[in-house]
N, C-alpha and C positions, 0 to 999 in steps of 0.2 A: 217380768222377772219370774214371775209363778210359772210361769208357760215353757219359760228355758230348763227350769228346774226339773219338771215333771218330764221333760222332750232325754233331758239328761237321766234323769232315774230310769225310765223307759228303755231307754239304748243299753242300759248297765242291767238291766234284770234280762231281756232279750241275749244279752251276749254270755250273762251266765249261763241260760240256759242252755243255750246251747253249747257253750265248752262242756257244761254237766253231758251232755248228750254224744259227743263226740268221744267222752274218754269211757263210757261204755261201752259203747261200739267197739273200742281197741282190745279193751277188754273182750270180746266175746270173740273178735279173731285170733285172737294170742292163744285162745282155748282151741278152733278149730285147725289153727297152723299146725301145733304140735304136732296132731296127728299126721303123720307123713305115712302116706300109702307108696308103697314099693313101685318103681318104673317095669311097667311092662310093654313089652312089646311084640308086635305083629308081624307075621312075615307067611308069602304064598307059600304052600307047600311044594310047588311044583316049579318054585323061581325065577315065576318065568320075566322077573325085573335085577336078577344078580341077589344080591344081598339085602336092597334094600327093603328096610323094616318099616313099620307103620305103627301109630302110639294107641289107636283106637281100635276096636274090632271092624269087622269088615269085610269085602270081597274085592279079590283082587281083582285091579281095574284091567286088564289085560285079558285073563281067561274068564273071569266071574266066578272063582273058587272063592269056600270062605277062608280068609284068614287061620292060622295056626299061632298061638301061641309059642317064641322063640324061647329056647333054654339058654337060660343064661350059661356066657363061658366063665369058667375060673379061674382067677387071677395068680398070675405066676409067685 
C-alpha cells in the first residue's frame, strides 16, 4: 500500500512539474511572437525568372547576380 502511494505522489509531483515548465515556455513565445518583423522580399535585378521573388537573400539561381531588395507596391 506504502509503494502504491509513494508510485502515485511521484507521478503527481513529476506532472506538476512539468505543466509548471510548459506554461513558461508559452510565456516566453507570446513575448517573441509579438515582435513581428516586416515581409521582405527578393527579386533578380536583371529578371531573368519573370517576377518571381524570393523570401531570403541570395543569388540568383540562373545568372548568379545577388538578389535585390523588391519595393513594395501600394495599395489602391
Amino acid at each position: 500500500m506504502k509503494n502504491i502511494l509513494k508510485t502515485i505522489a511521484l507521478v503527481f509531483v513529476v506532472s506538476v512539474l512539468f505543466t509548471a515548465c510548459k506554461k513558461d515556455e508559452k510565456t516566453t513565445t507570446k513575448a517573441t511572437t509579438t515582435k513581428v518583423v516586416a515581409h521582405q522580399e527578393y527579386q533578380c535585378p536583371m529578371k531573368c525568372e519573370g517576377e518571381k521573388t524570393y523570401k531570403d537573400k541570395g543569388t540568383c539561381p540562373v545568372c548568379k547576380m545577388d538578389l535585390k531588395k523588391v519595393a513594395k507596391k501600394k495599395q489602391p
